[in-house]
C-alpha positions in Angstrom: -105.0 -78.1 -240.9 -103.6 -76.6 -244.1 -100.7 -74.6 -244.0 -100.9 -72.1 -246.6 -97.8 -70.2 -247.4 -97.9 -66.3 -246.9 -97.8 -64.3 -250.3 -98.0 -60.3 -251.0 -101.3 -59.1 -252.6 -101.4 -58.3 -255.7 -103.4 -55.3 -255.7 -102.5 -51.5 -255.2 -101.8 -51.5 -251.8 -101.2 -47.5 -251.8 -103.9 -46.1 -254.2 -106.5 -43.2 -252.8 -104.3 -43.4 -249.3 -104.7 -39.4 -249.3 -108.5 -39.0 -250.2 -111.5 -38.9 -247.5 -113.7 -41.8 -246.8 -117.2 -42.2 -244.5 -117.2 -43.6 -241.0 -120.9 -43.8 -240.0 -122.1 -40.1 -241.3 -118.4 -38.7 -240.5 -116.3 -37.6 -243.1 -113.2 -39.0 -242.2 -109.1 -39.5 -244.2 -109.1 -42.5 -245.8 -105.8 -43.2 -243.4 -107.7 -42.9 -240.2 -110.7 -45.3 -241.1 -109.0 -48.7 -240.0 -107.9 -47.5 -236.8 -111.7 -46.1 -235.9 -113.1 -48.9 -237.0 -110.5 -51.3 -235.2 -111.5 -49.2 -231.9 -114.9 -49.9 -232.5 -114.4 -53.8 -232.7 -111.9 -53.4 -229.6 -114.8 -52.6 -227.5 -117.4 -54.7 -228.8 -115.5 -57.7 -228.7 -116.7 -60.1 -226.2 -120.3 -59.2 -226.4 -120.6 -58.7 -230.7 -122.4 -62.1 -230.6 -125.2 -61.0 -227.8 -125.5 -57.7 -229.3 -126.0 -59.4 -232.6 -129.0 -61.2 -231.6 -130.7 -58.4 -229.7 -129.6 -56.0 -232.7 -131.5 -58.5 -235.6 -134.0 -60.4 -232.9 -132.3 -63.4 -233.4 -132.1 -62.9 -237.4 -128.4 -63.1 -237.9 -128.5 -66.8 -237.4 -130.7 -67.4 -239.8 -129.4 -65.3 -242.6 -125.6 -66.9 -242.2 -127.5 -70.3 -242.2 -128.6 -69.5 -246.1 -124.8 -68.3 -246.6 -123.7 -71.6 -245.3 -126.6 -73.6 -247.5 -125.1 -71.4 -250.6 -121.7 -72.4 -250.1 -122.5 -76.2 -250.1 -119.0 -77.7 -248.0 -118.7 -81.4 -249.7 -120.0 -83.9 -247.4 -117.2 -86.5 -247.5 -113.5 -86.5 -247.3 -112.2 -84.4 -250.4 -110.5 -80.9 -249.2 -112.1 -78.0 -249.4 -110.8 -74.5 -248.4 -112.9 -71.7 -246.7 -111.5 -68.3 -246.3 -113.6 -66.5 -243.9 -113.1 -62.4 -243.7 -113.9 -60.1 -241.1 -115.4 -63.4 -239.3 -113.0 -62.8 -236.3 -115.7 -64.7 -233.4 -115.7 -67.8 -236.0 -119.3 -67.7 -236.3 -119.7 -68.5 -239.8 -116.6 -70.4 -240.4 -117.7 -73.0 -237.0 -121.2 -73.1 -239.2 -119.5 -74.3 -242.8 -116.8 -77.1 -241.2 -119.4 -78.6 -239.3 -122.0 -78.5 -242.2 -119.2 -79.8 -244.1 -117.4 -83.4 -244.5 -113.8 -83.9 -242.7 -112.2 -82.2 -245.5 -113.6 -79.0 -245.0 -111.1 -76.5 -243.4 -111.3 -72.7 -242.7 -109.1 -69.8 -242.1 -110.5 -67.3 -239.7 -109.0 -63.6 -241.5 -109.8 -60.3 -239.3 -107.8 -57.4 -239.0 -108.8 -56.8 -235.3 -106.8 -59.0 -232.5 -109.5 -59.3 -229.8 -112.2 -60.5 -232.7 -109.8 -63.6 -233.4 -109.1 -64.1 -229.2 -112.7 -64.8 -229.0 -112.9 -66.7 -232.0 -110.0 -69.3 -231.0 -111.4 -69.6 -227.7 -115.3 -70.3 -229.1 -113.0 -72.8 -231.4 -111.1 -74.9 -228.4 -114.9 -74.9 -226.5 -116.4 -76.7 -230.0 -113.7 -78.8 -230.3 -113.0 -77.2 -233.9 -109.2 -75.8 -233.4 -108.2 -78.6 -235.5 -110.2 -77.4 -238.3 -110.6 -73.8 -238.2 -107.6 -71.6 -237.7 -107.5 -67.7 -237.2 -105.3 -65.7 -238.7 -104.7 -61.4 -238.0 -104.6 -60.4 -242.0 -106.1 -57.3 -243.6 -108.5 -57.8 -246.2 -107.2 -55.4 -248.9 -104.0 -57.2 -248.6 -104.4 -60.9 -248.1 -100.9 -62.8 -246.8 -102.2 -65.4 -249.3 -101.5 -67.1 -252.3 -103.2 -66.8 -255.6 -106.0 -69.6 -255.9 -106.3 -70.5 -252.6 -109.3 -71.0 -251.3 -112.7 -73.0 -253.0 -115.0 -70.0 -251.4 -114.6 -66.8 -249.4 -116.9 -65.6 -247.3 -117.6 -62.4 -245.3 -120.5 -61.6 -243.4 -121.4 -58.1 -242.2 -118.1 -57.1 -242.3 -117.3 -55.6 -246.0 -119.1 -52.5 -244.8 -115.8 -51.6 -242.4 -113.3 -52.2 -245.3 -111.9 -48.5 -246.1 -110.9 -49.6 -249.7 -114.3 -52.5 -250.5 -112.8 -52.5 -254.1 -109.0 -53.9 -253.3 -110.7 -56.5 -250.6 -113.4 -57.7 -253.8 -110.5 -57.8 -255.8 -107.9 -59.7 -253.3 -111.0 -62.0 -252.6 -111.3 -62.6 -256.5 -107.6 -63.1 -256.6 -107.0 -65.9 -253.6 -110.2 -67.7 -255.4 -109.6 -70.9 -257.2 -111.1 -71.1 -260.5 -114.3 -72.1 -260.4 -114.3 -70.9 -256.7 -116.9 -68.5 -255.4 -117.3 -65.5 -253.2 -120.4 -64.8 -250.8 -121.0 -61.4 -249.1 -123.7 -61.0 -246.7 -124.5 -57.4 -245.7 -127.2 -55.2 -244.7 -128.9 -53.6 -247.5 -132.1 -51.4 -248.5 -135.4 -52.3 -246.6 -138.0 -52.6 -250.2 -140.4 -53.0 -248.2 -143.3 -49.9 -247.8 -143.8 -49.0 -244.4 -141.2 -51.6 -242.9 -138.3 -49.3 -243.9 -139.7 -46.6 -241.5 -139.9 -49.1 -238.5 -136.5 -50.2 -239.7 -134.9 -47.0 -239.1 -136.6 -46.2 -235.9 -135.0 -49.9 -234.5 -132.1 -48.7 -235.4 -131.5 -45.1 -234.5 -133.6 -45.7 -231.3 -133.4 -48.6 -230.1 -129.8 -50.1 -231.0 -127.8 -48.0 -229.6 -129.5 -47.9 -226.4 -129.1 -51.5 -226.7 -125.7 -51.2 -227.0 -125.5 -48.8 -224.0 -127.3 -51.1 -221.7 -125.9 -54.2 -222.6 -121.9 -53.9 -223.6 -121.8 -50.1 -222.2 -121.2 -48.2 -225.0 -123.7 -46.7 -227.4 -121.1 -45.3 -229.6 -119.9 -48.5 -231.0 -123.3 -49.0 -232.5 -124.1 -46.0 -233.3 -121.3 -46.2 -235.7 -122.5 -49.6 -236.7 -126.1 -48.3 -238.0 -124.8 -45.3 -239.4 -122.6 -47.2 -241.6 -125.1 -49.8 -242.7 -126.6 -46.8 -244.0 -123.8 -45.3 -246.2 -123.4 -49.1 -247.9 -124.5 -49.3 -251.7 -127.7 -50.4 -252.8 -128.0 -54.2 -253.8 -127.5 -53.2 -257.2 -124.3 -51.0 -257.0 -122.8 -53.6 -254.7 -123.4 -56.3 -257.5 -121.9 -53.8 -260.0 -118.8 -53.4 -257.8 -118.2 -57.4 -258.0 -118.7 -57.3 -261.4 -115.5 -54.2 -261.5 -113.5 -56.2 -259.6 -113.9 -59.2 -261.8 -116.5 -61.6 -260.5 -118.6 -63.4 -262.8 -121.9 -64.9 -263.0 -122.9 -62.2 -260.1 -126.0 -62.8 -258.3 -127.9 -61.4 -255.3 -131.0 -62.1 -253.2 -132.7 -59.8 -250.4 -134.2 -61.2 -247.7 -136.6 -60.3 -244.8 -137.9 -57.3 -247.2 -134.2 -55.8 -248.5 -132.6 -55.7 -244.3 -129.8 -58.0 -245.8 -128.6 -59.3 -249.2 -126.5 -62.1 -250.1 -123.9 -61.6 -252.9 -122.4 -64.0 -255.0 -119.8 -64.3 -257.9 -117.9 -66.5 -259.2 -113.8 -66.6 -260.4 -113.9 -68.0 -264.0 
């Protein structure tokens, strides 16, 4: 496995540390987000990949399945780096190196400590350890060094970052030239008629879902709410575009319930 040295972000680590930020529909200090949503992933833990599929009926698999297809891991021996965000479980990362050749690594990067337990456990159980590593990092201030990494991915996860516009930018920044970044995220149902069934699902169902199954409806409460306070498709791809991507590009899928995001570092 690569080692890659640690390095200190780039970005302005300290900038709207005093302002007020959204937690679900809670108005919130920017200070106090990361720790509420840090609880939040605490509890869900060892059951996020269940709850997944009941939450999406199975969906989720196939959505990071056209991520994967998107970022195209070379088939044969030459290297090629994956930085995987918020992807503490492994999911996507397990996905890429074995879609990939025997050069294709990845670094598991999640804030939250139990994520990455059950990530390096799923990884010794897949016989993957060797090839994907986990790492406790946050993602508006990656431990790594400029032009890193061939692609960075994060899946359903850039919703909980308090400051989205330092993590676009430290994802631009560990980019290699040439290197491109995929976000796959909830979005805005388009769809007449399906956005209504959409919300009932969620509001309804969901988190009684999550109170049957892992206990707790609160965690996913929290978790629908804030899929709802994330910016359209279009304001999403104009915050890439801010933060310096190039050659930005999205596509909805099952009527707007998701979008994948891509840019490019040039």
């Amino acid at each position: 496995m690569t080692d890659f040295n640690s390095a200190p972000a780039t970005g302005d680590e300290t900038r709207g540390t005093s302002a007020d930020t959204h937690f679900g529909y809670r108005t919130v200090p920017l200070a106090e987000k990361q720790a509420l949503v840090d609880d939040v992933f605490h509890k869900v833990a060892r059951r996020y990949d269940i709850m997944n599929d009941l939450m999406s009926g199975g969906l989720h698999r196939a959505w990071k399945d056209a991520l994967v297809s998107k970022v195209r891991p070379p088939q044969g021996a030459r290297p090629f780096h994956l930085l995987d965000l918020a992807g503490g479980t492994g999911d996507v990362s397990f996905r890429v190196v074995e879609a990939g050749g025997p050069g294709t690594e990845a670094i598991v990067a999640d804030i939250n400590t139990d994520m990455l337990a059950v990530g390096r456990e799923r990884a010794e159980k897949r016989g993957l350890a060797d090839r994907v590593a986990f790492q406790e990092a946050n993602a508006e201030a990656l431990p790594f060094p400029d032009m890193s990494f061939d692609a960075v991915t994060i899946a359903f996860g850039i919703r909980n970052v308090p400051r989205i516009d330092l993590a676009l930018r430290e994802m631009r920044r560990v980019l290699k030239p040439g290197g491109r970044a995929f976000v796959l995220e909830f979005s805005k149902v388009d769809v007449p008629l399906l956005d209504k069934v959409y919300d009932a699902f969620s509001f309804r169902v969901i988190p009684e879902i999550g109170k049957r199954v892992a206990g707790d409806a609160e965690p996913y409460q929290y978790l629908v709410e804030s899929i709802r306070r994330f910016p359209t498709a279009e304001a999403f791809a104009g915050m890439m575009r801010e933060a310096g991507f190039a050659r930005v590009t999205f596509t909805r899928m099952t009527g707007g319930v998701v979008a994948l995001h891509s840019g490019f570092r040039v």
